[in-house]
py3Dmol code that shows the C-alpha trace and the ligand (Angstrom):
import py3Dmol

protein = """\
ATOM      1  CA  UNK A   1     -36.675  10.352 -50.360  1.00  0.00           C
ATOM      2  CA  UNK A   2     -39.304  13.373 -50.396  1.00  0.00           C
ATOM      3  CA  UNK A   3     -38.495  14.976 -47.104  1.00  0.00           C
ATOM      4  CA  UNK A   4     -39.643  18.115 -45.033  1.00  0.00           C
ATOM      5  CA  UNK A   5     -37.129  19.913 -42.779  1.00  0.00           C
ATOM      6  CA  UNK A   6     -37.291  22.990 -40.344  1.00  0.00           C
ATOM      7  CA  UNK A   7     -35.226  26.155 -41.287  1.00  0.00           C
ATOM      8  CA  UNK A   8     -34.821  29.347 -39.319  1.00  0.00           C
ATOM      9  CA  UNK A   9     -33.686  32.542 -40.126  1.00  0.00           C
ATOM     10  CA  UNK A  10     -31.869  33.631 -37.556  1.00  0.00           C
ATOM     11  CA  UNK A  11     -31.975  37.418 -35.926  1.00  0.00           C
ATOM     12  CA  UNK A  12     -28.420  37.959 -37.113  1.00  0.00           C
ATOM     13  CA  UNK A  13     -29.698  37.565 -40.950  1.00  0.00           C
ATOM     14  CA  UNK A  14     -33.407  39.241 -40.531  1.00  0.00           C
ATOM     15  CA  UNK A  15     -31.886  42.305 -39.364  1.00  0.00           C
ATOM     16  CA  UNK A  16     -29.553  42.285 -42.333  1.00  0.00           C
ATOM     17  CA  UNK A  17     -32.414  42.111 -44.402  1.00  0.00           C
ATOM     18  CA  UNK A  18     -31.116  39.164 -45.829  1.00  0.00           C
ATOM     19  CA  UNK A  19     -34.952  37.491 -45.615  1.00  0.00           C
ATOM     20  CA  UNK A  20     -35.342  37.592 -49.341  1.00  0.00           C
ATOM     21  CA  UNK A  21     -32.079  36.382 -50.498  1.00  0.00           C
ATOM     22  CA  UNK A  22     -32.014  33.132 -48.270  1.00  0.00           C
ATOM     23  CA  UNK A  23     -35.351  32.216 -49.529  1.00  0.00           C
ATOM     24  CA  UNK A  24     -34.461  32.883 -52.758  1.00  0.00           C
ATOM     25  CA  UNK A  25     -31.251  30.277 -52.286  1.00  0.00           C
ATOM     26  CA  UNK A  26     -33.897  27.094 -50.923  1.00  0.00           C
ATOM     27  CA  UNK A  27     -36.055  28.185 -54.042  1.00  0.00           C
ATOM     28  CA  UNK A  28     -33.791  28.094 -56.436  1.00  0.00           C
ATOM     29  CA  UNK A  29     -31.477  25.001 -55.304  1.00  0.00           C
ATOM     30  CA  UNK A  30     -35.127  23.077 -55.647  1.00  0.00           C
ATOM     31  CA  UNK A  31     -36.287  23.350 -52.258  1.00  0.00           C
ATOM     32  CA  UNK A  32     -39.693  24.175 -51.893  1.00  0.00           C
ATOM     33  CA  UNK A  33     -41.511  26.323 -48.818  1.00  0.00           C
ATOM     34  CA  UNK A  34     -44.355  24.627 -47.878  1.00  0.00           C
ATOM     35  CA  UNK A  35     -45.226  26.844 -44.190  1.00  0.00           C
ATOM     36  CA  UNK A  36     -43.360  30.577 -43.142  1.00  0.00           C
ATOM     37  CA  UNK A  37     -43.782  32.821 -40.153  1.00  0.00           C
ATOM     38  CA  UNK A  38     -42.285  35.499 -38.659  1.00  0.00           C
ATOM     39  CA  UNK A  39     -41.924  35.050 -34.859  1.00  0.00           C
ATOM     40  CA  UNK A  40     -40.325  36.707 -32.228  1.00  0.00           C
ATOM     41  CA  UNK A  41     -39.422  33.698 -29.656  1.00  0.00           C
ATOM     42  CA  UNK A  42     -39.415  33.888 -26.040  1.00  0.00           C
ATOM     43  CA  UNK A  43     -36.977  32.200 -23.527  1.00  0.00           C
ATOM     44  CA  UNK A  44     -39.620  29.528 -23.120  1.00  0.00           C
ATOM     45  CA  UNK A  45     -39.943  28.855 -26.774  1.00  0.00           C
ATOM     46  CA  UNK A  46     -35.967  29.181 -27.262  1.00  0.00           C
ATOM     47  CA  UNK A  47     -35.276  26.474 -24.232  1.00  0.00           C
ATOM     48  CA  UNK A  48     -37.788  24.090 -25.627  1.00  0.00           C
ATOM     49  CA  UNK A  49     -36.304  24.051 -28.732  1.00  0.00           C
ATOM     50  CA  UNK A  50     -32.638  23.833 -28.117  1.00  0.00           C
ATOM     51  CA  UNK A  51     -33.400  21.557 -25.347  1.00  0.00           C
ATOM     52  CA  UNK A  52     -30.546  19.246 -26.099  1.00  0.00           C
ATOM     53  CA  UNK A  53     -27.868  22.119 -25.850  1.00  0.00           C
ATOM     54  CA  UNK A  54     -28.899  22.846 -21.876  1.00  0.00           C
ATOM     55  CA  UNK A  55     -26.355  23.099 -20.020  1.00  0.00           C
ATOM     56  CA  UNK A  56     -23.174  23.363 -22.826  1.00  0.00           C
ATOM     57  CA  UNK A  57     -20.643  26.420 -22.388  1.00  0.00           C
ATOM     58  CA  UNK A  58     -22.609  28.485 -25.174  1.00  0.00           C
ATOM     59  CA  UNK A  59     -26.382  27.972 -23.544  1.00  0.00           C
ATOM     60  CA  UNK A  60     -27.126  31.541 -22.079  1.00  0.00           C
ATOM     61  CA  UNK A  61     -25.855  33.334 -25.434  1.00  0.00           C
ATOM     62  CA  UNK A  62     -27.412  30.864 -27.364  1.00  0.00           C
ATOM     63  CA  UNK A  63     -30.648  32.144 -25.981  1.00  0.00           C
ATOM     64  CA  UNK A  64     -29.974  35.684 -25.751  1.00  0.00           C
ATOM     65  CA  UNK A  65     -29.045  35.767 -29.249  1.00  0.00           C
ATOM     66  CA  UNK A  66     -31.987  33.708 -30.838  1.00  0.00           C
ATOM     67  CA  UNK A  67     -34.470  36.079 -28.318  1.00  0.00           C
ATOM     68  CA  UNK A  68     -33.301  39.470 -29.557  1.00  0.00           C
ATOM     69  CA  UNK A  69     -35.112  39.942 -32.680  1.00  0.00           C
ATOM     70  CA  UNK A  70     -37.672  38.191 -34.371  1.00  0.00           C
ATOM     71  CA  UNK A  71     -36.739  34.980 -37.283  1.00  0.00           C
ATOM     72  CA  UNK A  72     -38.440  33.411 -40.075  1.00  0.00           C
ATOM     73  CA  UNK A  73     -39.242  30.043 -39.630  1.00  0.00           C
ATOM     74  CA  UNK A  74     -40.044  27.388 -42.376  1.00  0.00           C
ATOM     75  CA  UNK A  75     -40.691  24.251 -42.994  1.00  0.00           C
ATOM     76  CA  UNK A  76     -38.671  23.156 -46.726  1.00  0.00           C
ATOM     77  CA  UNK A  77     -39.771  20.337 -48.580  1.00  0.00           C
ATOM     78  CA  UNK A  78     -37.637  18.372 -51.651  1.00  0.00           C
ATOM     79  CA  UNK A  79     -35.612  15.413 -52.338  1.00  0.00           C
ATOM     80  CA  UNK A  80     -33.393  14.975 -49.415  1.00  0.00           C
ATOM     81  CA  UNK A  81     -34.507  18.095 -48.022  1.00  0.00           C
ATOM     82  CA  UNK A  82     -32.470  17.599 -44.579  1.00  0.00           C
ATOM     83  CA  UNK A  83     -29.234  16.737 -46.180  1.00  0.00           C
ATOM     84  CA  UNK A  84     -29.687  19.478 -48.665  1.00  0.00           C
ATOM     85  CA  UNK A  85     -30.559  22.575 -46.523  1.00  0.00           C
ATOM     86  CA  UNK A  86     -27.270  21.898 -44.451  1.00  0.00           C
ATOM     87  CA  UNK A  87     -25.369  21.652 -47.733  1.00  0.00           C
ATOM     88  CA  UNK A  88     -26.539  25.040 -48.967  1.00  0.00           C
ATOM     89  CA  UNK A  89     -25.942  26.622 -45.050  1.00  0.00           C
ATOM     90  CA  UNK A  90     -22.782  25.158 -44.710  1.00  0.00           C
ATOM     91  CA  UNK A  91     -20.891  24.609 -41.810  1.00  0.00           C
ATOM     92  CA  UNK A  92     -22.174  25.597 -38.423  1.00  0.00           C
ATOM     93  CA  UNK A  93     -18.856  28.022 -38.078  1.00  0.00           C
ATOM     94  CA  UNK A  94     -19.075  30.449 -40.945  1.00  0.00           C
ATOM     95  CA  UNK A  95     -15.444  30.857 -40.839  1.00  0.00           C
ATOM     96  CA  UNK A  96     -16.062  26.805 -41.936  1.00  0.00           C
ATOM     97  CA  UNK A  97     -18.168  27.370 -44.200  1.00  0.00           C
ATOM     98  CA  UNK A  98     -17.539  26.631 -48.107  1.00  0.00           C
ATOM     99  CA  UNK A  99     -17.604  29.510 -50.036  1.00  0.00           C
ATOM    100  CA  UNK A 100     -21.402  30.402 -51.615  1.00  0.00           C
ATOM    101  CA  UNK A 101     -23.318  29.072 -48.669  1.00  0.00           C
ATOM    102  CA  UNK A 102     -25.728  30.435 -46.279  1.00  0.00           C
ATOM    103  CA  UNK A 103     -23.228  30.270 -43.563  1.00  0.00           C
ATOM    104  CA  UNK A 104     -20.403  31.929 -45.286  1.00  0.00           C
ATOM    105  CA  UNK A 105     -22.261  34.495 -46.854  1.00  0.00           C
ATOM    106  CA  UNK A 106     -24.485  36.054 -43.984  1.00  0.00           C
ATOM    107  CA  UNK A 107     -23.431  34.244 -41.076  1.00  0.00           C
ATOM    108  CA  UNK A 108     -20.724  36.186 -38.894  1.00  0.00           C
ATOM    109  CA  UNK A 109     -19.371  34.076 -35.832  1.00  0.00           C
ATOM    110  CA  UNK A 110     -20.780  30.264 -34.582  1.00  0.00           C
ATOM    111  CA  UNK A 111     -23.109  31.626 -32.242  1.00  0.00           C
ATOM    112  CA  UNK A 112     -24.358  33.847 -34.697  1.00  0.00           C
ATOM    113  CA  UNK A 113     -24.596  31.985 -38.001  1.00  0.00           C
ATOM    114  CA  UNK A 114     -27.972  33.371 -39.768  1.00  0.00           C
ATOM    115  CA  UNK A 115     -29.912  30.046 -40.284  1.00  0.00           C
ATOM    116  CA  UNK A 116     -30.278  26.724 -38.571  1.00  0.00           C
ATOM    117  CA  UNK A 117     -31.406  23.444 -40.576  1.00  0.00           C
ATOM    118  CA  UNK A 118     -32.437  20.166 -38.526  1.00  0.00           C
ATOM    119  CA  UNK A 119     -29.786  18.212 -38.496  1.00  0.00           C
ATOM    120  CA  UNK A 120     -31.988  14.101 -38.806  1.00  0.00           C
ATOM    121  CA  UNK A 121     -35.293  13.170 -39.646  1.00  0.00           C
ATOM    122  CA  UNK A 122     -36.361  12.318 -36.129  1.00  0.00           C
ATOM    123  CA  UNK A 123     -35.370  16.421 -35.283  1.00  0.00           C
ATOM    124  CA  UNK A 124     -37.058  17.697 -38.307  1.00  0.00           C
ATOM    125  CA  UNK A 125     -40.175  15.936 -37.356  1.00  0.00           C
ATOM    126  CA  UNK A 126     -39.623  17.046 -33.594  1.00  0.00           C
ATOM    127  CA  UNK A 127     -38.443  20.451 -35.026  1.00  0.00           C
ATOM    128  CA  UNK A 128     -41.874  21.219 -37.317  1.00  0.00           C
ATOM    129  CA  UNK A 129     -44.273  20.604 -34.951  1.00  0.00           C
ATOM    130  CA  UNK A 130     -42.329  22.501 -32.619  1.00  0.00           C
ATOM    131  CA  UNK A 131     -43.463  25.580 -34.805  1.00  0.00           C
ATOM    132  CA  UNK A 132     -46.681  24.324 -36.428  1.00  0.00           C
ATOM    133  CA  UNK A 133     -49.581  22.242 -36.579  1.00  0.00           C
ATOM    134  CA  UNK A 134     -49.943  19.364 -38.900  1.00  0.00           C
ATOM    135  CA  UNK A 135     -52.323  21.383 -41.063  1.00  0.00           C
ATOM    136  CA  UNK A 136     -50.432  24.515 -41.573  1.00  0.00           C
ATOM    137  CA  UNK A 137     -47.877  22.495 -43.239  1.00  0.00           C
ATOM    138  CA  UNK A 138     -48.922  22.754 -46.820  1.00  0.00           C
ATOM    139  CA  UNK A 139     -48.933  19.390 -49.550  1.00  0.00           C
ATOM    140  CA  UNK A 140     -46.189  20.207 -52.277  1.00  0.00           C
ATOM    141  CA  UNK A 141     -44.084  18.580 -54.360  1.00  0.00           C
TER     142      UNK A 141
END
"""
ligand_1 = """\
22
LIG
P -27.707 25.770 -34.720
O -27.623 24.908 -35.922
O -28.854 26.698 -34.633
O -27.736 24.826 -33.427
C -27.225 25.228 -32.184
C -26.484 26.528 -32.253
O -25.617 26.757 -31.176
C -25.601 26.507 -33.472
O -26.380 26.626 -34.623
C -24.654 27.641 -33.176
O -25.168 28.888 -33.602
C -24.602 27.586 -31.676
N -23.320 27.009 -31.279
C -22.888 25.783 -31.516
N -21.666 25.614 -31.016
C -21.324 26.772 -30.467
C -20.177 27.236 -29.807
N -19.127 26.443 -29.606
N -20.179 28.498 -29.377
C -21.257 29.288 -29.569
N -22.381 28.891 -30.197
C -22.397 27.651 -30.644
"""
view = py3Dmol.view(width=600, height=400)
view.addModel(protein, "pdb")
view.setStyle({"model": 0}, {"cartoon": {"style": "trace"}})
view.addModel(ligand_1, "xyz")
view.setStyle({"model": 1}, {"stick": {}})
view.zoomTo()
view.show()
């Protein structure tokens, strides 16, 4: 099915410059970017949106990492866009991760593994209009 799904760039991977080159991996593997911005998030924003990880072990880094410097967050449209974007990132543990994806390529350590992909369609639809209205998501594909 035509799907949309949320992807960040994480801090780890923006301050690597590493922008261009992710986007250029969705692009070319078919997946289409139909909304961008660059944000820096606050605690507030960070909490809301990992709200199912409250209270697990990694929590407080989790937050600390995804507040230090800004990301790039998108909304990806295609063909089984959800199940796609977490083939090309790869496992959540880069060390995991197949060779030649996202993960493995500019991710580092699990709690800082340069991109994060909604993992169902009831969290990509919970995830997107966590970052953006209805309108700014544009009609493609
Ligand atoms: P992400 O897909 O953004 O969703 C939650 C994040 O928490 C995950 O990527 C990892 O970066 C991080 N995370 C998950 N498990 C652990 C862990 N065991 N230790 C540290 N960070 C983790």
């Amino acid at each position: 099915a035509l799907e949309q799904t949320l992807s960040i760039i994480k801090p780890d991977a923006v301050g690597e410059n590493h922008i261009g080159e992710i986007v250029a991996h969705f692009e070319q593997a078919g997946l289409s970017i139909v909304a961008m911005k660059m944000i820096r998030l606050s605690r507030e924003q960070a909490e809301g949106f990992y709200a199912e990880h409250i209270g697990r072990p990694f929590f407080e880094g989790l937050m600390n990492f995804m507040t230090s410097g800004p990301v790039v967050v998108q909304v990806l449209s295609g063909e089984n866009a959800i199940q796609r974007n977490r083939e090309l990132m790869g496992a959540t543990d880069p060390a995991k991760a197949e060779p030649g994806t996202l993960r493995a390529r500019f991710g580092s350590i699990v709690s800082a593994n340069a991109v994060h992909g909604s993992d169902s369609p009831v969290s990509a639809a919970r995830e997107i209009a966590y970052f953006f209205d209805q309108d700014a998501v544009l009609l493609r594909n």
